[in-house]
C-alpha positions in Angstrom: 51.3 185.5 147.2 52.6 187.6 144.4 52.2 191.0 143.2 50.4 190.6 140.0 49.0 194.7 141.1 52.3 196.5 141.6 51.7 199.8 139.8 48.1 200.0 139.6 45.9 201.9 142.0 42.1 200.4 142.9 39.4 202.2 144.9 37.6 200.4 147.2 33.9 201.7 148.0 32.4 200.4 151.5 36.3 199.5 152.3 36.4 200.1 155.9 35.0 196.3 157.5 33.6 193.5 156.3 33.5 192.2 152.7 35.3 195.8 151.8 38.3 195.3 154.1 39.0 192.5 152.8 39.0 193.3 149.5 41.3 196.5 150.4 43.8 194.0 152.5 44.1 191.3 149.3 44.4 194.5 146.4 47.4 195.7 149.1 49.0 192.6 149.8 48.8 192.2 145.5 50.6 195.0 145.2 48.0 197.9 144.4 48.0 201.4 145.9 44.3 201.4 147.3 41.6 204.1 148.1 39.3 203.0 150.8 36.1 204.8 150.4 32.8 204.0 153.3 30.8 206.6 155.6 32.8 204.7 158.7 35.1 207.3 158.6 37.1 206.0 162.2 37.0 202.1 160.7 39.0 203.5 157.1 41.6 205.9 158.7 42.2 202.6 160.8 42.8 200.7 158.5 44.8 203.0 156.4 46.6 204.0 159.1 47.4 200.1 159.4 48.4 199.6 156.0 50.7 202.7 155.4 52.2 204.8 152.8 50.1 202.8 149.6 46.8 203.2 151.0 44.7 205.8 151.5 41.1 206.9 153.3 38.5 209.0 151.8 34.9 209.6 153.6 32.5 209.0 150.7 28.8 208.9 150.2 28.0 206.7 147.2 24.8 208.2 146.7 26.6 211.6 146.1 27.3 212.4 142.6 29.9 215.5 143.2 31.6 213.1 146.1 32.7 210.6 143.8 34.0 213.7 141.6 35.9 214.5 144.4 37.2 211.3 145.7 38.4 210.0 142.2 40.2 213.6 141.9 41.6 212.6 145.5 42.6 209.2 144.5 44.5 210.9 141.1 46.4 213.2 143.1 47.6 210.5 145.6 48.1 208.4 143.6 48.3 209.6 139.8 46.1 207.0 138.1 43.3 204.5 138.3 43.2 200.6 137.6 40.7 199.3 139.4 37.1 200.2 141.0 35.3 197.8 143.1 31.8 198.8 144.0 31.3 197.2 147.0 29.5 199.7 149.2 25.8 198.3 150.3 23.3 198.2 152.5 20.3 195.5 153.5 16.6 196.1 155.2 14.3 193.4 154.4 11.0 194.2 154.0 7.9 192.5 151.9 7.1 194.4 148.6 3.6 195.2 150.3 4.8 196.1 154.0 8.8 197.4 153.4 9.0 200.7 154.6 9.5 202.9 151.7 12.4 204.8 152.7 14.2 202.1 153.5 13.5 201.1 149.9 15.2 204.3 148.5 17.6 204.0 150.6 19.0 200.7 149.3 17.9 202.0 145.7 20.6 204.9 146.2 23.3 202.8 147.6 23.3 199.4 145.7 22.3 200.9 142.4 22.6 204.3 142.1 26.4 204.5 144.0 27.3 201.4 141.6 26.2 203.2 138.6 27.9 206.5 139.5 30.7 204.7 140.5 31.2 203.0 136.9 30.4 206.7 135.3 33.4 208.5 137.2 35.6 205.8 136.8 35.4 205.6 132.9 37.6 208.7 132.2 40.4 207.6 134.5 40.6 204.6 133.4 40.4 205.5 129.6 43.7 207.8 130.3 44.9 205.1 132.0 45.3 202.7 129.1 42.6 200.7 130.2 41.0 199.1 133.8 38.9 196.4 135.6 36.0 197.7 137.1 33.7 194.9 139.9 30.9 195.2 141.1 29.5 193.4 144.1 26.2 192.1 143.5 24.8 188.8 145.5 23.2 185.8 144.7 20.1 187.9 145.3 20.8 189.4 141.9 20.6 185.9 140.7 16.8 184.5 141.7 14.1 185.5 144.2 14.1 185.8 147.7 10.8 186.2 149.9 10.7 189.3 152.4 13.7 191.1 150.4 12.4 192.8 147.2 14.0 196.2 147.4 17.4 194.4 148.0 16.9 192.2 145.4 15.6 194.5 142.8 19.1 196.3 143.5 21.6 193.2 143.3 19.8 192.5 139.8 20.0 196.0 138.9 23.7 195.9 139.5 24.1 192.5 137.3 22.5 194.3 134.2 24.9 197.6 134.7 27.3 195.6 134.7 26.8 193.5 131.5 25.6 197.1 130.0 29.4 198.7 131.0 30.7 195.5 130.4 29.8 196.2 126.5 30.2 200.1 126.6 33.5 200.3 128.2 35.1 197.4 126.1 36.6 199.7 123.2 38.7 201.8 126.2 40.1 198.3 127.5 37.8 198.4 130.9 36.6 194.9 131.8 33.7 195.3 133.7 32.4 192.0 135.9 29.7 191.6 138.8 30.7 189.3 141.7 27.4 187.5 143.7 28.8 186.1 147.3 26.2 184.3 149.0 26.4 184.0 152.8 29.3 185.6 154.1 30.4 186.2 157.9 29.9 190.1 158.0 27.6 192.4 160.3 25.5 192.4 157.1 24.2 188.9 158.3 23.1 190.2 161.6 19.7 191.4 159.7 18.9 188.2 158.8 16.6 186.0 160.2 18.6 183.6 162.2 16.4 180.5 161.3 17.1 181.9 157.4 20.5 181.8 158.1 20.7 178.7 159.5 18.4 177.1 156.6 20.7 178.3 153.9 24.0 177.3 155.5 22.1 173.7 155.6 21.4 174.2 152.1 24.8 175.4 151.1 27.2 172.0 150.0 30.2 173.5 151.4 27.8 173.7 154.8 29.2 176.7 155.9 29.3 180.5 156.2 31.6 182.2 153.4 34.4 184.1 154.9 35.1 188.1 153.4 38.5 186.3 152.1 36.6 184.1 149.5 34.9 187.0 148.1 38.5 188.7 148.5 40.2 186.4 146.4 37.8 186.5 143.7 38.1 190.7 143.4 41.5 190.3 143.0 41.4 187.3 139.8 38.6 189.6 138.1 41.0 192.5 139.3 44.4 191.1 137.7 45.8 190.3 134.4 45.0 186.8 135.1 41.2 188.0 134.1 42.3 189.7 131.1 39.7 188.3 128.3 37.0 187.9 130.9 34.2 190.9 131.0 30.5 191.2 131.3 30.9 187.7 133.7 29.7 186.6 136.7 31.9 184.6 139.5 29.1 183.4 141.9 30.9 182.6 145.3 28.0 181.0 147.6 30.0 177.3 148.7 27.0 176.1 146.0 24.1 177.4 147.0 22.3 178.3 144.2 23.4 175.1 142.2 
C-alpha cells in the first residue's frame, strides 16, 4: 500500500469503531495525520493510543456547533492543517413515518444531517488556507431509494446526498472536492437494529451475496480522499456488493 496521504491531515467524525475505524486505520496506513472524532470517548483514545504519534482523539458531539469550532482548532494546532474531512458519524432507529418516535426522529435529524452540514461549514476555511481539500460524506444507499419502516433515516441519507452536491458546487472555486459515499450492508453494530429477517433478505438480494466489510467502505474514503480522485466532485461511489442495481 502506498502513501499517496503523507503530509495531509483528515478528521475522522464517528472514528472510534465500525465503519469510522476503519476509515481512520486506511487514512493512517496512507500516510495522513488523522483526528478521530465520536462520543465513545474510551473506543478513540484506544485507538489513538494504538496508532501513535500521527493520530489523535478528540470527544466530539456532531450536533454541537461550537464543538466542531473547537475540534478543528484542536486538529490545527496538532497538526497545523487540514486535508480531509469525512463525515461519518451517524446513528439508526427505525421507525414508520406514522408510529417513529419523534425524538428519535430529531435525534437522527441532528446527527446525519445537521453534524454533516456543520461539519462541511467548519471545514471550508481550513481547507481554503490549505490550498485546497476533499471533504466525504457518508451517506447510504438509503439516500439513494425508499425503505419501509425507516423514514427519518432515510430522509437524512438523502439530505446528506444533496449537501453534498450543493458543497460539491460551492466549494469548487477553493479547490475542495466534495463527494457522498452510500455503503449498503456492512458488518458493524449499526446492523444489530435491523430486522434480522431484513437483513437476511438483502444479503440474498445482494449479487456479491454477502455482508460488506468496514474495509470496502475504507478503501473507497481513501480513492475519493487522494489525488487519485482529483477531477471527481459532487459524485457518488455506491458500495452495496450490487444491491441496488
Amino acid at each position: 500500500m502506498g502513501t499517496p496521504l503523507t503530509g495531509r491531515t483528515a478528521l475522522v467524525t464517528g472514528g472510534a469503531r465500525g465503519i469510522g475505524a476503519a476509515i481512520v486505520r486506511r487514512l493512517h496506513a496512507d500516510g495522513a495525520h488523522v483526528a478521530i472524532t465520536d462520543v465513545l470517548e474510551a473506543d478513540g483514545q484506544a485507538l489513538a493510543a494504538q496508532l501513535g504519534e500521527r493520530a489523535r482523539f478528540f470527544a466530539h458531539d456532531v450536533t454541537d456547533d461550537g464543538a466542531w469550532r473547537d475540534v478543528v482548532e484542536a486538529t490545527l494546532a496538532a497538526f497545523g492543517r487540514l486535508d480531509v474531512l469525512v463525515n461519518n458519524a451517524g446513528i439508526y432507529e427505525a421507525g414508520t413515518i406514522e408510529e417513529a418516535d419523534l425524538a428519535g426522529v430529531e435525534r437522527q435529524f441532528r446527527v446525519n444531517q445537521f453534524g454533516t452540514f456543520l461539519g462541511m461549514r467548519h471545514a471550508l476555511a481550513p481547507m481554503r488556507a490549505a490550498g485546497g481539500g476533499s471533504i466525504v460524506n457518508i451517506s447510504s444507499i438509503a439516500g439513494q431509494l425508499g425503505l419501509a419502516g425507516s423514514g427519518a433515516y432515510v430522509g437524512t441519507k438523502w439530505a446528506v446526498r444533496g449537501m453534498t452536491k450543493t458543497a460539491a458546487v460551492e466549494f469548487a472555486p477553493d479547490h475542495i472536492r466534495v463527494n457522498s459515499v452510500h455503503p449498503g450492508y456492512i458488518e458493524t453494530p449499526m446492523l444489530g437494529g435491523v430486522d434480522p429477517e431484513a437483513l437476511k433478505a438483502g444479503v440474498e438480494a445482494t449479487p456479491l451475496k454477502r455482508i460488506g466489510k468496514p474495509e470496502d467502505i475504507a478503501a473507497a474514503v481513501a480513492y475519493l480522499a487522494g489525488p487519485d480522485a482529483s477531477f471527481v466532485t459532487g459524485a457518488e461511489l455506491t458500495v452495496d456488493g450490487g444491491w441496488i442495481l
